[in-house]
N, C-alpha and C positions, 0 to 999 in steps of 0.2 A: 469388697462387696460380699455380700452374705449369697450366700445361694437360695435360690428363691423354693420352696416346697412345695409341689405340686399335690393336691390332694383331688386325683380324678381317678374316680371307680373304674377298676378295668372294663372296657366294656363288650358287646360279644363277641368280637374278633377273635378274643383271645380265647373262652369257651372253644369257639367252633374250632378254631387251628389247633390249638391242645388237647381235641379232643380225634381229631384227626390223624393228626401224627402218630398219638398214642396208638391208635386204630391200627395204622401203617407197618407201626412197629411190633405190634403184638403178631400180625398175622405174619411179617417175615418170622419171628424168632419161632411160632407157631410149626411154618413151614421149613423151615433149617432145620430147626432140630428133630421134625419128623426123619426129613432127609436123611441128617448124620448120622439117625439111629437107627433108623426102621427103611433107609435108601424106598423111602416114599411115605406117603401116608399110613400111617396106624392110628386111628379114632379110639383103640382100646389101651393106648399108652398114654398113662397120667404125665410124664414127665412134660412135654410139651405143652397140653393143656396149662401146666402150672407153667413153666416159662414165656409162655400168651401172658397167662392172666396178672404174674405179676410183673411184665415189661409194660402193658397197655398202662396198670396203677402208678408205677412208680413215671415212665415217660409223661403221663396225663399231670402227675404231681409238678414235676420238674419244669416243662413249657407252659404249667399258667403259672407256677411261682414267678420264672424266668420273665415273663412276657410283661406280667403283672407288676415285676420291679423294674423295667424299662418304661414301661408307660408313665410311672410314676415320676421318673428323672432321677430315679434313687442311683441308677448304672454307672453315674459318672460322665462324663463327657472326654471327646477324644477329638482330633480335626477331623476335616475329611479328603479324599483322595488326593495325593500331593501329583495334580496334574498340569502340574509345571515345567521347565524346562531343569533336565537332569545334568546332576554337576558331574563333568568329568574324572573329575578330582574322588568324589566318595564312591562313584561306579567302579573306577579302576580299583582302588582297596579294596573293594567288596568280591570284586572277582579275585584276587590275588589272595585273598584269604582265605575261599573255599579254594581253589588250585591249590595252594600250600596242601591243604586240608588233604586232599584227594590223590596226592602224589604218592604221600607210603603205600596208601591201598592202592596206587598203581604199579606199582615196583611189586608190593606182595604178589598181585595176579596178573604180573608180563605174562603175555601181550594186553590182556585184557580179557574181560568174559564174551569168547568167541563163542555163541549159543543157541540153542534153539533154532532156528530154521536157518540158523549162518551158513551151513555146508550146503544145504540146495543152493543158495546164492551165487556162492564160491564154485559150485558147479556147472551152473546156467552157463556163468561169464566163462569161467573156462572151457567148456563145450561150446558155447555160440548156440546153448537149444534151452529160448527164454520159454516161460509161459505165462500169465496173468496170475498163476496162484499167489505170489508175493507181488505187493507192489514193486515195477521195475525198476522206479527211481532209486528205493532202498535197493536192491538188487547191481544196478549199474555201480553204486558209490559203494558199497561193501566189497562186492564182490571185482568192482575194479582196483580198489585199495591193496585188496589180496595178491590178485593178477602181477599187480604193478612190481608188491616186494618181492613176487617169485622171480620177475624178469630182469629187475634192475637190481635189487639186493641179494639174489636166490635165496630168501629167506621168506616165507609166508609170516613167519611170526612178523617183521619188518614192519608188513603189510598193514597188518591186524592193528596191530601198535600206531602206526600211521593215524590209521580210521578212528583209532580210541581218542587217540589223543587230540585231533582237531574235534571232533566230536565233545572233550572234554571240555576246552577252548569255550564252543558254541555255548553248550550247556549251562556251564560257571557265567558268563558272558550276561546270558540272557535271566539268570537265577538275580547277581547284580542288578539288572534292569529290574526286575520284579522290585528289588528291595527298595530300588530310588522311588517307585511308585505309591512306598507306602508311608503313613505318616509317622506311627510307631511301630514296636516290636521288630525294631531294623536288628537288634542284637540276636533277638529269639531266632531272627529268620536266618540270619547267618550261619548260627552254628547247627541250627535243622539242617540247612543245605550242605552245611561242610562235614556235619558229625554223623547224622542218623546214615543207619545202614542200608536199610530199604532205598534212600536217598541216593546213595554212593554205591552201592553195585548196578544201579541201572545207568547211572550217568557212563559207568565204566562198563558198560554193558553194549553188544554188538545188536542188539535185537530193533527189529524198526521201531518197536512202541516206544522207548526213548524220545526217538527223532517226532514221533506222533505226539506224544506226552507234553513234548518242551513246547510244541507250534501250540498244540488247546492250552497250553498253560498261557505263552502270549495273546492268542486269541481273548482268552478270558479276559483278560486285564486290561487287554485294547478296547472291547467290546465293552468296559466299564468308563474309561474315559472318550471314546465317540460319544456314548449316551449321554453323560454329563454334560454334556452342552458347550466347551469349550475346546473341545479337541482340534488339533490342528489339522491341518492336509498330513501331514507326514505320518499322525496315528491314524488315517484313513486308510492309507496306502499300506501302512506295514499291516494293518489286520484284515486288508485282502490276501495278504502273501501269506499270512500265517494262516489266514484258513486254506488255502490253495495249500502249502506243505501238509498240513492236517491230514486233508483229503488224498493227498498223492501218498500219503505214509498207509495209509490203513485204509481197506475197500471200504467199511460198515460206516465208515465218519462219513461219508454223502449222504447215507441216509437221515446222521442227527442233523447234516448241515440243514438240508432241505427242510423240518422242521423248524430250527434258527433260523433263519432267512425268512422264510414266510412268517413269524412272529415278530423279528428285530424290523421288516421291512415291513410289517402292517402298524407298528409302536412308532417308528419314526416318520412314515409319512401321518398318522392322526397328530402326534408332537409337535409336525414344523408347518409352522407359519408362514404364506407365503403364495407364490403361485403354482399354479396345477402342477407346473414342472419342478418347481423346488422338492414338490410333496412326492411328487412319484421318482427323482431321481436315489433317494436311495433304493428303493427296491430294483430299478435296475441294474446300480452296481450290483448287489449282491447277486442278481439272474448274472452279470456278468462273469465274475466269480466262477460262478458252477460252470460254465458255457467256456474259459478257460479251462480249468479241468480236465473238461471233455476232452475239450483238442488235445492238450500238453498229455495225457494219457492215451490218447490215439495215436496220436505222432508218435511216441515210445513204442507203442507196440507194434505199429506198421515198420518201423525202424527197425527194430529187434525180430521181429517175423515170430512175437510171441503168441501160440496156440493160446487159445483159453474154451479148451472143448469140455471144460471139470464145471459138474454142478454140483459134487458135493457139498461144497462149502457151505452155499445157500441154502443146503435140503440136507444141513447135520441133526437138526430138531428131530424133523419125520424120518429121516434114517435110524435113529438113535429111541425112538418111538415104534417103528417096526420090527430093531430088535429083540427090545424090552419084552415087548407084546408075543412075540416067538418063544422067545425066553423059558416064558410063564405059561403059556397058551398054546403049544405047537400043536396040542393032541388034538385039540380045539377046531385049526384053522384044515378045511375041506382039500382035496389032493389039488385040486382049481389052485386054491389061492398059494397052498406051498409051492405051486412050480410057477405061478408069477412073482412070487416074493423070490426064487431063487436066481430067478431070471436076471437078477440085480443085487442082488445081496446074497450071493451061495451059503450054503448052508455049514460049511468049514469056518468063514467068516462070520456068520452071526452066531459062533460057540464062541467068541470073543468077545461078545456083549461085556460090557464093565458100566456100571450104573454113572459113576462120574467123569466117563472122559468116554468119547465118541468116536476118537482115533483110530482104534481097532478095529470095530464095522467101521468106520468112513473109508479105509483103503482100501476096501475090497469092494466097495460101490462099481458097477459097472456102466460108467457112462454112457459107452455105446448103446448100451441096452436100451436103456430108459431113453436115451433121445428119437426111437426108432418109432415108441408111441407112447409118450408120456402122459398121458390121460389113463391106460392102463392101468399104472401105477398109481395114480392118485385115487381110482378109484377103489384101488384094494385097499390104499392107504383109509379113504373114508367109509367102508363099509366094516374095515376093525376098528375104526374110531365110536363108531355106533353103538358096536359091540363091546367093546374095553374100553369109555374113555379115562376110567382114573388110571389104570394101566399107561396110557398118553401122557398123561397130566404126571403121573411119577415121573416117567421117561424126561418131560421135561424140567422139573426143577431138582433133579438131580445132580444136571451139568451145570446150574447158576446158580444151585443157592447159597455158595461160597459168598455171592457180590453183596448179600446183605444182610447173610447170618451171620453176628459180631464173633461169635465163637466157633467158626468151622476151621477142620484143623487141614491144612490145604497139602495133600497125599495124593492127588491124580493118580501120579506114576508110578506107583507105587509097583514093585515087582520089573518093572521098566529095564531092560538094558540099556546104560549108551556107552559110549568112547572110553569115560574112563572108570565107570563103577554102575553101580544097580541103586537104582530109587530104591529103599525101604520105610525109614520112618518120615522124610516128610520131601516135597520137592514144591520145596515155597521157591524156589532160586533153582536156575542152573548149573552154575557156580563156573563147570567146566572148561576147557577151553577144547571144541576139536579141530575135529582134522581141518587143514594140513597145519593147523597150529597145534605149540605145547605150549603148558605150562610152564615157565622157565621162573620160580617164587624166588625176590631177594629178601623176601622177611617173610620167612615161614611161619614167625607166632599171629602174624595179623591175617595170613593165608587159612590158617587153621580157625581162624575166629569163623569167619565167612563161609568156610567149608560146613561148620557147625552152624553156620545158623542157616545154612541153604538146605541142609540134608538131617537135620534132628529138629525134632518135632516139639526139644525142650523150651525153645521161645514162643512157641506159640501154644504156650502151657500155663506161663506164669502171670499169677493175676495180676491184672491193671498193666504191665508191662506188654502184655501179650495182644491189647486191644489197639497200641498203634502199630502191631505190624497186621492190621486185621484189614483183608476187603472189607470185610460188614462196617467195621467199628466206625470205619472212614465214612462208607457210604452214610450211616445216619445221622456222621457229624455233620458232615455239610445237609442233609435235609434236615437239621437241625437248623444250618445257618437259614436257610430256603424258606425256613416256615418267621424268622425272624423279619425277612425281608418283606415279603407278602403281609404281615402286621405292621410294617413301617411303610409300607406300599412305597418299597425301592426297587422300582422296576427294572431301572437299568441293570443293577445286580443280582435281580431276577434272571432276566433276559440271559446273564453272560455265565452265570451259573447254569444254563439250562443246558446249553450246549453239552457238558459232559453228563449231565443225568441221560442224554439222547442218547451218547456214546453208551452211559453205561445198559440202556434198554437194549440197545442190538444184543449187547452180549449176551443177553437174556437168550437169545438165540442163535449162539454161538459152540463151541463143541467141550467146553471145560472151563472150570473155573482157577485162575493163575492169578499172582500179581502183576505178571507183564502187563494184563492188558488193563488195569486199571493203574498202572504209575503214577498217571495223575493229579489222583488224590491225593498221593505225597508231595508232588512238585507246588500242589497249589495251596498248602495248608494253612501256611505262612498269612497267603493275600486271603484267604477266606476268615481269619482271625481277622484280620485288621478291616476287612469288609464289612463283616458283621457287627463288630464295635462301630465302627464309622456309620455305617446306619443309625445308631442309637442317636447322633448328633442331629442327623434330619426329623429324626422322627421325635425327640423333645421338644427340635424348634416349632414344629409344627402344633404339638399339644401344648404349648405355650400361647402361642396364635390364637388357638382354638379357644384356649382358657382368658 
């Protein structure tokens, strides 16, 4: 049969959303590259100007070409979600393949990349003195693993190795599941998962956003086939437990959930058919959901007799806002307001102001302080807001605007001591392993790769190569996909894409911009390809209809 030629004018969807995007796009590159250059706004540097005005021309060219050849049926056609029952048979290859994959780069970095907030863990549990700053769950499983090889193997490496490797298991496990889900690009997604870098130090990676990473990555793809219409009890169930891991991995994911929720649970009860009750039982699971959480994170911490007396966390923006503004303005601020700023942020500590990373004032935050009459404070905070707000507004897209300028070069810690060397040119990656583990490498050329790409600044240099190891690049791939879907009005893929745009908003208010916390983007690249083609299917069928 001949394929049939669609000959239908774009019509304004495609305007407005291309027009939009473009928008979107210009003013991040707008505001990164003020960032990267000028660590804030400068309105008298051309360079940014021009990288606005020709990201908005060429992105506005791109999404209504784009838009404009899908409408028309020129795209090609492709199935859609393979939301059937999964063969054990190509699951098991699929993990076995990436495990293969993953194994030398586990031998190079025995035990594994022990990092990032792994030694407080490791410390709680051996002390017995938890607190709320990391989730406990990661806390209990890390840092029992640890425990475990000192007592029964006397070896913490043992430990570590333990943790990576069931970890590794899960990861590979549920990367196969993704693949059985999808209709094509099962080959692309394999060797993304078993080859790419970024991919493979986090799988091998002790940090909770892994464990967080892998739950929104299932979430996502469960939250594709509930909507679909035919999902079974069993995808019901596993994407309340993947959002509940989500949520117990990372404190800020309650906040996207609760946007998710109230959007997925006002789409499914207008979608279902039925009685009052059929209509309002999903929004109660999902209230349920949350309302587990609660408990299973209560119970933890009553158990553990974890303190959580710390508000930095919450108040790293306006901390990181009050430095800035000190910084720049001290002569400025009245003897009043320097000894209520000191009150809480002394004056030793905020000479450690650093435009990109909040770390250095956030430690020396005095909780006590501020909890004794926290209204004080917020009024100091808003009476220099008055006064300095672009001073604020620097302060804060200094620390984010790594998540969606395609070209920022990611150097936090830069000058940084840890365990086993000094951040200088880049700390895209941790790489290290500390205490009380070592590094014990059985292929030092592959150790060496890794070293180099977590601490040189050369791959995040080289054009077009350098844009898939990019937070930005990611971020506007997928609101690339985002603006696809919303033209084909494929809501459900809407809906479950939404979730990590949520995640990635908190970070917006978060204390630095890192790869850890957007992993993500890498873990779901694969089903975001094949999502967005797979839309293409509904959405000719439908211009067919129509026509």
């Amino acid at each position: 049969m001949k394929p049939v030629a669609l000959m239908i004018r774009p019509d304004r969807r495609i305007s407005v959303i291309s027009a939009v995007y473009a928008c979107l796009l210009a003013t991040a590159m707008f505001l990164g590259c003020n960032a990267a250059r000028n660590a804030g706004i400068s309105a008298g540097d051309p360079v940014p100007w021009t990288a606005g005005i020709l990201s908005f021309l060429s992105a506005l060219a791109v999404m209504y070409a784009y838009l404009s050849r899908i409408s028309s049926g020129a795209a090609g056609v492709c199935s859609e979600d393979a939301c059937g029952p999964v063969r054990l048979s190509a699951l098991i290859r699929d993990w076995a393949v990436m495990t293969v994959c993953w194994i030398p780069v586990f031998l190079a970095e025995y035990p594994g990349f022990f990092v990032y907030d792994a030694v407080d863990e490791y410390v709680a549990v051996a002390t017995r003195h938890f607190t709320t700053h990391h989730p406990l769950l990661h806390t209990l499983l890390l840092g029992g693993c640890v425990r475990a090889g000192e007592v029964v193997f006397g070896s913490a490496n043992t430990g570590i190795a333990v943790f990576i490797i069931v970890q590794m298991i899960v990861i590979a496990f549920l990367f196969a599941w993704v693949i059985s889900c999808m209709g094509r690009f099962r080959v692309f997604a394999i060797l993304w998962y078993g080859l790419f870098p970024t991919v493979v130090m986090f799988a091998l990676c002790s940090v909770k956003d892994t464990m967080f990473s892998a739950a929104l990555t299932a979430a996502v793809v469960l939250t594709v086939r509930v909507l679909h219409g035919n999902a079974r009890r069993a995808d019901c169930i596993s994407l309340a437990l993947a959002l509940l891991i989500m949520m117990l991995m990372r404190h800020n994911a309650v906040y996207a959930y609760i946007i998710y929720a109230c959007v997925m649970g006002a789409y499914m009860a207008l979608h279902r058919f039925g009685t009052l009750m059929t209509r309002v039982l999903p929004a109660l699971g999902l209230a349920a959901v949350l309302c587990i959480y609660g408990l299973v994170n209560l119970s933890l911490g009553l158990a553990c007799h974890a303190e959580s007396s710390e508000h930095q966390e919450i108040l790293t923006v306006p901390i990181q806002q009050l430095a800035r503004t000190w910084s720049v303005y001290a002569d400025e601020f009245s003897p009043e307001e320097l000894k209520t700023l000191y009150e809480i942020l002394p004056e030793e500590t905020l000479k450690h102001y650093t435009p990109e990373l909040s770390d250095p004032v956030k430690a020396g935050f005095d909780n006590a302080a501020y909890e004794k009459d926290p209204a004080r404070y917020r009024r100091l905070w808003f009476e220099l807001f008055k006064r300095h707000p672009l001073s604020f507004f620097n302060a804060w897209i200094d620390t984010g605007y790594g998540f969606y300028y395609p070209y920022a070069i990611v150097n936090v810690y830069e000058g940084h001591q840890v365990f086993t060397y000094t951040y200088t040119d880049s700390s895209y990656f941790g790489y290290e392993v500390e205490y009380p583990g070592e590094r014990v490498s059985l292929i030092p050329p592959i150790d060496r790769f890794y070293r180099w790409l977590s601490l040189d600044d050369d791959i995040q240099r080289i054009p077009v190569i350098a844009r898939f190891f990019s937070m930005g690049a990611m971020f506007w791939l997928y609101a690339f996909g985002m603006a696809v879907f919303i033209y084909r009005r494929q809501w459900d893929r809407l809906i479950a894409y939404m979730l990590p745009f949520c995640v990635c908003a908190t970070l917006l208010l978060g204390p630095t911009f890192l790869p850890r916390y957007t992993v993500f983007w890498w873990f779901m690249l694969p089903y975001l390809i094949h999502s967005t083609v797979s839309a293409r299917v509904a959405g000719n069928e439908e211009e067919q209809q129509i026509s």
